[in-house]
DOVO-528495 format. One record per residue (C-alpha): residue in three letters; x, y, z. Coordinates in steps of 0.25 Angstrom, whole numbers, padded with zeros to 4 digits, always signed. Layout:
ALAXYZ/...
END
This chain:
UNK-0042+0023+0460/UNK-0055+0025+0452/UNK-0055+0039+0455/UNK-0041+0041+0450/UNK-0044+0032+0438/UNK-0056+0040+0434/UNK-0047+0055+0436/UNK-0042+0059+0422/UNK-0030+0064+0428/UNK-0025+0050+0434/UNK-0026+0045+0421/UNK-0018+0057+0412/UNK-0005+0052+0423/UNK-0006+0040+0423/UNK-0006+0040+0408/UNK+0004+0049+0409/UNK+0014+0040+0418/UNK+0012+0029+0408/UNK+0016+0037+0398/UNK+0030+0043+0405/UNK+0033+0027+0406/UNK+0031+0023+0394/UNK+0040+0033+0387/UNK+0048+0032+0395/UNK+0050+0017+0392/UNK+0048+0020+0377/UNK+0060+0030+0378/UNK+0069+0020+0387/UNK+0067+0009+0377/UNK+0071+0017+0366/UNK+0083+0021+0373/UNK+0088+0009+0376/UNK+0081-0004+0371/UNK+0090-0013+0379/UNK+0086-0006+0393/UNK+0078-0014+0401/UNK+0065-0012+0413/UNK+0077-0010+0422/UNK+0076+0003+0418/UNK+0065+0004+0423/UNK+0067-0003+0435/UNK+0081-0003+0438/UNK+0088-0016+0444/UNK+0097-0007+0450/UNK+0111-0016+0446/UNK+0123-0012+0437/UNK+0131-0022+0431/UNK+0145-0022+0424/UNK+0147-0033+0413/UNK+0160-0033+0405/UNK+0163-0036+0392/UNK+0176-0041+0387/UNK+0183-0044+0373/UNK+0173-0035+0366/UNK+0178-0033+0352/UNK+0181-0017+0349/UNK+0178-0013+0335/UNK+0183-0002+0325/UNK+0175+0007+0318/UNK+0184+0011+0307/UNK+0187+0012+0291/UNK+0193-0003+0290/UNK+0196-0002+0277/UNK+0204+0011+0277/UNK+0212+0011+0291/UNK+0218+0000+0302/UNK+0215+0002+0317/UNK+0228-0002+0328/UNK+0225-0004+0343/UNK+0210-0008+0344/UNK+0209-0021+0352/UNK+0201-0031+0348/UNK+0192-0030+0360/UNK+0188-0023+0373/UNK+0182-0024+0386/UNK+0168-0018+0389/UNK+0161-0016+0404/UNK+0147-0012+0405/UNK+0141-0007+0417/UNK+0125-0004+0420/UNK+0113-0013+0422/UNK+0113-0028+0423/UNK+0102-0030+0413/UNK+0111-0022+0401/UNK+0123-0026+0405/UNK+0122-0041+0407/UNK+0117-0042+0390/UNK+0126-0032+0387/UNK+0138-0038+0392/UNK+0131-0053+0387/UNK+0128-0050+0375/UNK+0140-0041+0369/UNK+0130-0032+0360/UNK+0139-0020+0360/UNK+0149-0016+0351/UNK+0164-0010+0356/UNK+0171+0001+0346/UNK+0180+0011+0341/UNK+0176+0019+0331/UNK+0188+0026+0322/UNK+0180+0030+0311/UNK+0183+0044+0312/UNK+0201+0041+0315/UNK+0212+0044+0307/UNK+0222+0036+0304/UNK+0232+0038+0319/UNK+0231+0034+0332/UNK+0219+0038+0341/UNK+0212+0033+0352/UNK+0197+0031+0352/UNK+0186+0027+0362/UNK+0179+0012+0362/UNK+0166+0012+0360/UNK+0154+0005+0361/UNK+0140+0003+0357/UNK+0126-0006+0358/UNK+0129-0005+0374/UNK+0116+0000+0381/UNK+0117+0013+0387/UNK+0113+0008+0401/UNK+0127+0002+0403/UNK+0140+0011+0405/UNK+0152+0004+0397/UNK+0166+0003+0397/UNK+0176-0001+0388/UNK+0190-0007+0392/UNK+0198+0002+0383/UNK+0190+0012+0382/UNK+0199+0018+0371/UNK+0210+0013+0362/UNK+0223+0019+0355/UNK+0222+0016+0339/UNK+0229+0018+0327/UNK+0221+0020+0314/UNK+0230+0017+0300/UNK+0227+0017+0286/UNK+0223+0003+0281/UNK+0235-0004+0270/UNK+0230-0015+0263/UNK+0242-0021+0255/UNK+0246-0036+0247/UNK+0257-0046+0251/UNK+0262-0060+0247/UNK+0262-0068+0257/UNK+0275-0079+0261/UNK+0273-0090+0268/UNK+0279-0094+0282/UNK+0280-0108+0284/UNK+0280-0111+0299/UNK+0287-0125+0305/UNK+0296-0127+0294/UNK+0306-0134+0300/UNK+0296-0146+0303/UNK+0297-0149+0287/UNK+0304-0162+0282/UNK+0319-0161+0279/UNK+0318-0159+0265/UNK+0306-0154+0264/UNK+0306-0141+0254/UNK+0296-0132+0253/UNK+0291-0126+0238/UNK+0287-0111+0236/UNK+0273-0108+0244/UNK+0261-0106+0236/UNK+0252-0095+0243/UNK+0236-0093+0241/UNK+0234-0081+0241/UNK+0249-0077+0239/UNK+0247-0061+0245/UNK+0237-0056+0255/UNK+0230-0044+0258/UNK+0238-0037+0272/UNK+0230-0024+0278/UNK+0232-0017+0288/UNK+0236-0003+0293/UNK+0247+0004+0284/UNK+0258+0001+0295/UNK+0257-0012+0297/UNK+0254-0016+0283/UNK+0267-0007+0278/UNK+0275-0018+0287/UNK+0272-0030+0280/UNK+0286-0038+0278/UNK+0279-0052+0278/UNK+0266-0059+0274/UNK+0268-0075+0278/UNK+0259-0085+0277/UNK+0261-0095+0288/UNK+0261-0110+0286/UNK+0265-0120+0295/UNK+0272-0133+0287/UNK+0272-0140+0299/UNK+0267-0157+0295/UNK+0266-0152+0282/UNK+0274-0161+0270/UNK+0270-0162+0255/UNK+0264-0148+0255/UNK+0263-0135+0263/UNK+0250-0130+0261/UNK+0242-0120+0271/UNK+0228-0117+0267/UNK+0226-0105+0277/UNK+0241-0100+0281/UNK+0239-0087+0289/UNK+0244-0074+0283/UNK+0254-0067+0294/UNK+0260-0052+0291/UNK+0275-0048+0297/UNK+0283-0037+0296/UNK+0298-0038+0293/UNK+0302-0040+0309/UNK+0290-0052+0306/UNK+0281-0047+0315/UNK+0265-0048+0309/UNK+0259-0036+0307/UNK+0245-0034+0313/UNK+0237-0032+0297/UNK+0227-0040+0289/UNK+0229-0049+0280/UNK+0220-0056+0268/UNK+0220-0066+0267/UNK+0224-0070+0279/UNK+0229-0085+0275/UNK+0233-0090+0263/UNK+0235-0103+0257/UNK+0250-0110+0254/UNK+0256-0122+0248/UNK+0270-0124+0251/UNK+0276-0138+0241/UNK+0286-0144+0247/UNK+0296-0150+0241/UNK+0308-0159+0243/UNK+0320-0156+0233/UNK+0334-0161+0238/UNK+0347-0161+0228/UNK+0360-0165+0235/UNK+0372-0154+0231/UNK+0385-0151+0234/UNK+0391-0142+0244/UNK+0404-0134+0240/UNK+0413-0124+0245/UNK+0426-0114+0241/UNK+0436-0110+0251/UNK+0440-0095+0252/UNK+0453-0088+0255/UNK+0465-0097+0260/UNK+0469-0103+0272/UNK+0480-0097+0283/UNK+0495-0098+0280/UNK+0500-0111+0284/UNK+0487-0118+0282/UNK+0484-0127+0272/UNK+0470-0133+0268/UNK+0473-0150+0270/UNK+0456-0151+0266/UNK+0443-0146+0264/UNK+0431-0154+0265/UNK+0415-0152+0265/UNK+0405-0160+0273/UNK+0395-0164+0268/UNK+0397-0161+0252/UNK+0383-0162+0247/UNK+0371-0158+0254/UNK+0357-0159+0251/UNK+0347-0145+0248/UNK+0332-0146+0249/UNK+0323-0139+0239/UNK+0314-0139+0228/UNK+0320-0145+0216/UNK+0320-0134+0206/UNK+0330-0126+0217/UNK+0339-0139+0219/UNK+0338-0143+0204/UNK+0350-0131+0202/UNK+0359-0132+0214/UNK+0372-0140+0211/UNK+0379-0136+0224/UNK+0377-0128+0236/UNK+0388-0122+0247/UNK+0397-0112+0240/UNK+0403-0113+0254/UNK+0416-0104+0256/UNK+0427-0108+0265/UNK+0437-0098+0271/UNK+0450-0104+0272/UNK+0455-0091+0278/UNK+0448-0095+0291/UNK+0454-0109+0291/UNK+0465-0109+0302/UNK+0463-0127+0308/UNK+0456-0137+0300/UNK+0440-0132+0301/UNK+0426-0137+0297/UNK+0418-0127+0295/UNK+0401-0129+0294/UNK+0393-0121+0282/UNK+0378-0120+0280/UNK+0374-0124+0267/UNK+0371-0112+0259/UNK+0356-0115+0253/UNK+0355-0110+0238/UNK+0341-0103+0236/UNK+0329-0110+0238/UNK+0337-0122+0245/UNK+0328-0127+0257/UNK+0339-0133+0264/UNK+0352-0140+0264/UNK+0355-0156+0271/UNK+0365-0154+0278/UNK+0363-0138+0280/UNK+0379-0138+0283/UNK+0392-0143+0278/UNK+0405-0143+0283/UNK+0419-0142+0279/UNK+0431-0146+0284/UNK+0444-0136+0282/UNK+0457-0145+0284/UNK+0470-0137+0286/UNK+0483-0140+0289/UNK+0498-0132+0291/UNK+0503-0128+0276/UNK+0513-0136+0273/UNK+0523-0133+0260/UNK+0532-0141+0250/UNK+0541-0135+0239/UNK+0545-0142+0224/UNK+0556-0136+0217/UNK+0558-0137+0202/UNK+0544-0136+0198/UNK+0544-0135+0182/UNK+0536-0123+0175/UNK+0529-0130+0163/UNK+0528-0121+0152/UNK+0515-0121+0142/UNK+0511-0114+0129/UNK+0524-0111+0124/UNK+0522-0101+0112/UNK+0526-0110+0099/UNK+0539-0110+0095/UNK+0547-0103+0108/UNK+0555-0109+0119/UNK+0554-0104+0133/UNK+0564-0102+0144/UNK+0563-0100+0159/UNK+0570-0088+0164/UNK+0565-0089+0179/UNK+0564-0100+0184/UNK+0576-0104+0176/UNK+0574-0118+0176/UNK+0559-0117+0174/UNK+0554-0123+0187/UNK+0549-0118+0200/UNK+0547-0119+0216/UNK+0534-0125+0221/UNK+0529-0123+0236/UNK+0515-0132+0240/UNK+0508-0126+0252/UNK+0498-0136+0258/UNK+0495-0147+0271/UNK+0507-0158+0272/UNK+0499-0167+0265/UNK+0496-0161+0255/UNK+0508-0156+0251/UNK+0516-0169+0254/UNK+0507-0176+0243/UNK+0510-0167+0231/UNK+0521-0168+0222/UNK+0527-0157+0210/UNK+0519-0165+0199/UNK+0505-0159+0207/UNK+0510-0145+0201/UNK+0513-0140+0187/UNK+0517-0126+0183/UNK+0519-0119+0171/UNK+0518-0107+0163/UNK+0510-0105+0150/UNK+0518-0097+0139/UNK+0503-0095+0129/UNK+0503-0081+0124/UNK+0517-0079+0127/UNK+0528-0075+0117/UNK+0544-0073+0115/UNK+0549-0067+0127/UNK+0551-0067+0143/UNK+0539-0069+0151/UNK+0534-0071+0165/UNK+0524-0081+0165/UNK+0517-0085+0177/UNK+0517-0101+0181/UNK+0505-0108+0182/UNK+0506-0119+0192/UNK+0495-0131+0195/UNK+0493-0138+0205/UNK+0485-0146+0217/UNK+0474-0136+0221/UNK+0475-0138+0235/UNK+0489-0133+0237/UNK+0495-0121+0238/UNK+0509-0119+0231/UNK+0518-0108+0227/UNK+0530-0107+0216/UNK+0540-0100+0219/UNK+0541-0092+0206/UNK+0527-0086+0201/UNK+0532-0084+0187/UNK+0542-0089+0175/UNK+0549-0081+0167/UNK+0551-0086+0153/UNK+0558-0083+0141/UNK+0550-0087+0126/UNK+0558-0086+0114/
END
């Protein structure tokens, strides 16, 4: 040993070796700092570790284009040894991505890939691609409407003023298709125990399109504030009603009735303060063939919340038509021009034939002093004339003469 100690040449290799080890060492190191003495001295075990729910990123221009079909995380497997892939898969320092720096707006499909993974381990990445569609970004303004939720648990009576928004639009972005489909931008509040005033700090901002469906965009803000008065106006008015067309032959109206006549409409006081009456309801007495009751819905005017009772009915009564003549009717006569006589040529005698259409007891209760008849002579001279007779009478009877017309002689 002394011998080889003292020989130059034992000492230039073994130099040498020490040497060839350490930059060897130096050159590893820089290769990989996280790699280990098992390099060196290998353990001679793999392990697999798997990662799940690791969120994918995108590389991209955020602010000029809209990515569709990433998902928002992927599964990663690691293979290699134990000592790098126990931290590795512990520790999560490694970053999963796609890159769509260089795209178009279209469809493509692009490679996931990662980085900050050591090179010792072999990787796979479940997908390992995915199919996307890059669009142009659209940034646009909306107002925003509210939609209250469980508003049939309000008090009866309970009216609800116009909503005050804070902000009143918002900010909606999103790729040029789906932003071009906006129909509806709500605010959802839910009145649900609330009483003297509706108000939602933080409603959440939802975006539909005209089927209702929400839209998949952004929105800015993404809640707003609302205050909703309530109020709780009432005013009591009556319902009215016309009939239209007339009944069958050989049907007389006896009666018509409405139930309820008055019925009570909710809402703020400056719309009730002008509605006198509400109904306008229309019954068709051309489809009356038996005593009917027939049920409406009380038409709501404009702005009217509601109506107590919503519906009204009335009652049609008919009954077989039923007639009754007077004879000898007298034809008065009025505005008889100064100084001129008139006589009847037809009817001679100046009277008439009266026939009363109605139900039997209605018709068994009137009498010839219920009608009057009479033909008015203003604006006519000396002369023959056919003057038409004007005849008054109960409004709910129908009645014809049997002559339409007098004629008439003024000298």
């Amino acid at each position: 040993m002394d011998r080889w100690l003292k020989s130059p040449w034992f000492i230039r290799g073994l130099s040498l070796l020490l040497a060839v080890l350490l930059y060897t060492s130096v050159s590893l190191d820089e290769q990989n700092t996280s790699r280990s003495d098992a390099t060196f001295f290998p353990s001679g075990s793999n392990d697999v570790g798997t990662v799940n729910n690791v969120p994918l990123q995108v590389m991209m221009d955020q602010e000029k284009y809209v990515v569709q079909g990433i998902p928002q995380s992927v599964n990663v497997t690691v293979e290699g040894p134990k000592s790098v892939v126990t931290p590795t898969v512990r520790q999560r320092n490694f970053d999963i991505f796609v890159d769509l720096t260089e795209l178009q707006p279209g469809e493509h499909t692009v490679p996931i890939q990662h980085r900050g993974i050591s090179n010792q381990l072999s990787v796979n990445i479940e997908p390992e691609e995915v199919h996307v569609q890059i669009e142009e970004r659209l940034r646009e303004e909306f107002p925003v409407d509210v939609e209250l939720l469980n508003k049939n648990e309000l008090d009866d009576g309970v009216v609800l003023g116009e909503a005050v928004m804070n902000p009143e639009t918002v900010e909606v972005t999103g790729s040029l298709t789906e932003v071009s489909k906006v129909a509806m931008v709500k605010a959802i509040v839910d009145v649900k125990d609330m009483d003297d005033q509706i108000r939602a700090e933080n409603a959440p901002v939802k975006v539909y399109d005209e089927q209702g469906n929400e839209l998949n965009v952004f929105v800015y803000p993404s809640s707003v504030q609302v205050v909703i008065p309530v109020d709780g106006g009432t005013k009591k008015v009556p319902v009215t009603f016309d009939t239209i067309h007339e009944l069958p032959d050989g049907l007389s109206l006896e009666s018509i009735t409405l139930q309820p006549e008055e019925v009570t409409l909710y809402g703020t006081e400056q719309v009730l303060q002008d509605i006198e009456n509400v109904g306008n309801l229309e019954v068709d007495l051309s489809q009356i063939t038996k005593d009917e009751t027939i049920e409406y819905t009380v038409p709501l005017p404009s702005g009217v919340i509601k109506a107590d009772p919503a519906t009204v009915q009335i009652t049609v009564d008919v009954e077989d038509t039923q007639q009754r003549t007077f004879e000898n009717m007298d034809i008065q006569i009025v505005n008889i021009p100064e100084g001129k006589e008139v006589t009847f040529i037809e009817p001679e005698n100046g009277t008439f034939e009266l026939t009363v259409y109605g139900t039997e007891s209605q018709i068994e209760n009137i009498d010839p002093d219920d009608f009057e008849a009479k033909i008015d002579l203003e604006n006519y001279f000396e002369g023959e004339f056919s003057v038409p007779i004007i005849i008054d009478g109960p409004e709910d009877l129908d009645y014809k003469l049997n002559i339409e017309k007098a004629r008439i002689r003024l000298e």
